[in-house]
C-alpha positions in Angstrom: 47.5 -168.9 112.0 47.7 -165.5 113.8 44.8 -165.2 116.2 43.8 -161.8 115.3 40.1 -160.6 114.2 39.7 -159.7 110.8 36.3 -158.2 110.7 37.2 -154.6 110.9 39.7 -155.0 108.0 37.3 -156.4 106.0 34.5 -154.1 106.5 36.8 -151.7 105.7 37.3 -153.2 102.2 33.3 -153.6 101.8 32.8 -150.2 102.5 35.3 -149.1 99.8 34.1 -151.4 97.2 31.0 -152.1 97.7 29.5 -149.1 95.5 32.1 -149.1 93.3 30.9 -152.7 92.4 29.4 -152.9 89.5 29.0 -156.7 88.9 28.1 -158.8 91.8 29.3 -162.9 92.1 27.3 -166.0 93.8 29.6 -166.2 97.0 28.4 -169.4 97.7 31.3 -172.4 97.0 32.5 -175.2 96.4 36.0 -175.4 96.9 38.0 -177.6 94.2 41.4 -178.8 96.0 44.4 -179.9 94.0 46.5 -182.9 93.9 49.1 -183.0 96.0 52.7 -183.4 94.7 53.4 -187.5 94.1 56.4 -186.9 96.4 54.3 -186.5 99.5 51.5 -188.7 98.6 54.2 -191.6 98.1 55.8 -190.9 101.5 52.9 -189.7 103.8 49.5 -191.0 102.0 46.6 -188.6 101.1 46.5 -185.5 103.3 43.9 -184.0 105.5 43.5 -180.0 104.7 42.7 -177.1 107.2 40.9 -174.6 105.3 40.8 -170.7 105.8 38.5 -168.2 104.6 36.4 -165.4 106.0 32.4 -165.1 106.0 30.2 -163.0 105.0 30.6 -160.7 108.6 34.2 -160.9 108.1 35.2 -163.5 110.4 38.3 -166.1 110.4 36.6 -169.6 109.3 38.3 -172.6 109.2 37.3 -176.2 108.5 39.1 -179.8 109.0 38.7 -181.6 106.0 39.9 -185.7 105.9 41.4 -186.9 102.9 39.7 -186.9 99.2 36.5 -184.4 101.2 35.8 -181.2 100.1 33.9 -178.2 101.4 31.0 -175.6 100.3 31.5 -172.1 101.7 30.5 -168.4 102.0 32.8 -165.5 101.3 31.9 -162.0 101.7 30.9 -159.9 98.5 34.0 -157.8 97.9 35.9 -158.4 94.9 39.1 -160.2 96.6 38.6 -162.5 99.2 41.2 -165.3 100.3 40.7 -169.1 100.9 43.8 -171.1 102.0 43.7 -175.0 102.4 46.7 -176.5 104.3 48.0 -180.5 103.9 48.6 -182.1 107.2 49.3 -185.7 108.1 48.2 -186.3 111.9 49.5 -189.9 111.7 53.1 -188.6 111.5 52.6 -185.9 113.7 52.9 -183.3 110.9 50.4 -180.7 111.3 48.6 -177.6 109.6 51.0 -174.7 109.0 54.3 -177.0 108.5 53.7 -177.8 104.8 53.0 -174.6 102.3 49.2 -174.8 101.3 47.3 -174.4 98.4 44.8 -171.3 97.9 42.5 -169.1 95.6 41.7 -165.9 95.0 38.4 -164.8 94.6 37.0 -163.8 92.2 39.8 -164.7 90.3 40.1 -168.1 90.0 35.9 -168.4 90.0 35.2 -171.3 87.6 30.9 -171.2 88.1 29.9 -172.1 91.4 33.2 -173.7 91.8 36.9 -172.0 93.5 39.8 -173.8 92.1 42.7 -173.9 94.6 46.0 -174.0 93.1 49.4 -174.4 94.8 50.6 -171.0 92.7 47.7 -169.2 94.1 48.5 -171.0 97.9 51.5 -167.7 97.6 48.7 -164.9 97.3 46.5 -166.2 99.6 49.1 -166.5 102.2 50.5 -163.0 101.3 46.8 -161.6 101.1 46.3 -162.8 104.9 49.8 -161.3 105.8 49.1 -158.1 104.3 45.8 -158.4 106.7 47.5 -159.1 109.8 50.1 -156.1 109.2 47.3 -153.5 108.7 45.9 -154.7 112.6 49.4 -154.8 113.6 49.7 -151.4 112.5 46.3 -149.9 114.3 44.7 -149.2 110.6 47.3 -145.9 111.5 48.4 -143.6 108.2 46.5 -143.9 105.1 46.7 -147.4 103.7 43.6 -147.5 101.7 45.2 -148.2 98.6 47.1 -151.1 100.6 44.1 -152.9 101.1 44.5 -156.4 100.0 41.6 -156.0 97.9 42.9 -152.7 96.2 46.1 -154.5 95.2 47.2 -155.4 91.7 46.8 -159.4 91.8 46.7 -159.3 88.1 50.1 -157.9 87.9 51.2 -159.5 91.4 51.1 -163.0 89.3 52.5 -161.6 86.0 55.6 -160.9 88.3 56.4 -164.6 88.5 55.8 -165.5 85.2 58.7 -163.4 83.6 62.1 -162.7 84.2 61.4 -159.7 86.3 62.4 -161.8 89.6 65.5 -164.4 89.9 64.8 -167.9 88.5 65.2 -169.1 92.4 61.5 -167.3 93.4 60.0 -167.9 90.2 60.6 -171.0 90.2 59.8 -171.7 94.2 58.2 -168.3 95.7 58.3 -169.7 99.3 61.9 -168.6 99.7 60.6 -165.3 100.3 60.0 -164.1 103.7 56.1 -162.8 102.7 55.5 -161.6 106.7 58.1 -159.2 105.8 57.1 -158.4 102.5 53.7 -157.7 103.6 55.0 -156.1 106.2 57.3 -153.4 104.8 54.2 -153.0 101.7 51.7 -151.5 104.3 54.7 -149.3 105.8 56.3 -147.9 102.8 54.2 -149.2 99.6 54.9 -152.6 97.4 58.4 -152.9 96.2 59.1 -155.9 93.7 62.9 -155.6 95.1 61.8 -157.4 98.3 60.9 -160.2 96.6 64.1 -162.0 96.9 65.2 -165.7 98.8 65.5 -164.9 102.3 68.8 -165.7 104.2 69.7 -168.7 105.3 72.7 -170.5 107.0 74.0 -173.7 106.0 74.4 -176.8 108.1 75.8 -180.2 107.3 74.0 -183.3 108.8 75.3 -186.9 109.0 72.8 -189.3 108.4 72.9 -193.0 108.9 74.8 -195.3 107.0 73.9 -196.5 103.6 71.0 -193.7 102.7 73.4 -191.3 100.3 71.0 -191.9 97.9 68.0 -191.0 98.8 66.3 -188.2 98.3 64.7 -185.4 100.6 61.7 -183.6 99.8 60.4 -180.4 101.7 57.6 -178.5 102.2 57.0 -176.4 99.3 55.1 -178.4 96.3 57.9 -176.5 94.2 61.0 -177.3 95.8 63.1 -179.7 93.8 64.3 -183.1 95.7 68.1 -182.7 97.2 70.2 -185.6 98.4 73.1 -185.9 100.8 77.0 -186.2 99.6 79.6 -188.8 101.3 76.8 -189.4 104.0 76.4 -185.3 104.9 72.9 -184.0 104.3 73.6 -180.1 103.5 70.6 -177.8 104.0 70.0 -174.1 104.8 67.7 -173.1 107.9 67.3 -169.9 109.6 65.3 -169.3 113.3 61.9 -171.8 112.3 62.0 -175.1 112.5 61.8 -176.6 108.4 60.9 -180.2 107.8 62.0 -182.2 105.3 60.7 -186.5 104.3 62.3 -189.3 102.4 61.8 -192.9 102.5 63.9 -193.4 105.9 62.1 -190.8 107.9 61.4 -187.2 108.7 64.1 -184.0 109.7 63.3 -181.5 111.6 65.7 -178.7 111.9 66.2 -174.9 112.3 69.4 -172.9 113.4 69.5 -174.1 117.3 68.5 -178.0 116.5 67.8 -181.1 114.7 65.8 -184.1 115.0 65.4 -187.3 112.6 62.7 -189.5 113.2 63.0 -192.8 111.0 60.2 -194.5 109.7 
């Protein structure tokens, strides 16, 4: 993640919600991690997790948990705070920040003493942190107090995706959208629900070895549905950073300028 300090941004938040609070939660957790999907565990094994959350002073935590662990934390006492917990697979040289992670919102998704990470919430977790690091890239210049992270509509944030407000393509996978940008352009000009479109990608054709037609590729979103190559050409659209995708004969990497396969 970004290496940029947090605390400021968050004190802000305290400071605005603090005496507007009128119920106060135990901010001391235990952090419930989901299942990964089947695809990954069948292909890579159990994963490790980086986890991400601030503390009570409003620092960047982070903890390395090994497979089947979890973790008790502290978050600070404003009503939104955000907890991310990334897979990783040091054995095959995948690590944190390749594959899309799981998250939780809370209070939100507060069940007793207990935050349940989810792989919908991993999206608002990840867009609560980028909507952090444009505020600092922005100097905290203009008025974007009602930008806050914890001033924004989550509630109505999550109803988006479960209509027909957005296109099928980000309901159904919401990592097709390019949330730095999103978060971006939300602290500059306010949240647009327009934005939240696929971003652009170009298409490139790969020839893979001989005999593996069928077999199908997995990526790194826990939503992305499993595609497979046609008379021998893997087809798959990549813009500047690098994507990875898995199967049973080995791992891609590729982006616009390169690719590299890696069999098992």
């Amino acid at each position: 993640m970004k290496t940029i300090l947090l605390k400021l941004t968050i004190f802000l938040e305290a400071a605005l919600l603090f005496f507007s609070c009128g119920e106060m939660f135990d901010t001391h957790l235990t952090l419930k991690l989901p299942q990964p999907p089947e695809s990954w565990v069948s292909l890579l094994g159990e994963p490790h997790w980086l986890v991400e959350w601030l503390n009570p002073e409003g620092e960047l935590k982070q903890a390395q948990l090994m497979p089947g662990k979890s973790i008790k934390i502290e978050v600070p006492s404003t009503w939104v705070s955000p907890v991310s917990a990334w897979p990783y697979w040091p054995a095959y040289n995948l690590p944190a920040k390749l594959f899309k992670p799981a998250g939780a919102l809370f209070p939100f998704d507060l069940n007793s003493k207990h935050l349940s990470l989810s792989w919908k919430a991993g999206v608002d977790a990840v867009y609560y942190w980028e909507l952090l690091f444009a505020i600092q890239a922005s100097g905290s210049s203009g008025d974007v107090g009602t930008r806050l992270p914890a001033n924004f509509d989550w509630i109505r944030f999550r109803e988006l995706f479960e209509a027909d407000t957005l296109s099928e393509a980000v309901r159904n996978d919401p990592w097709l959208i390019d949330w730095c940008f999103v978060a971006e352009r939300t602290i500059t000009a306010g949240f647009d629900r327009r934005r939240l479109t696929a971003e652009a990608r170009t298409a490139i054709n790969i020839q893979l070895p001989e005999n593996y037609q069928a077999t199908p590729w997995y990526g790194t979103s826990p939503f992305a549905e499993p595609f497979f190559a046609e008379d021998g050409i893997l087809t798959v659209g990549v813009n500047l950073n690098v994507d990875v995708w898995i199967s049973n004969i080995g791992i891609l990497r590729c982006n616009q300028l390169a690719h590299s396969f890696v069999p098992w």
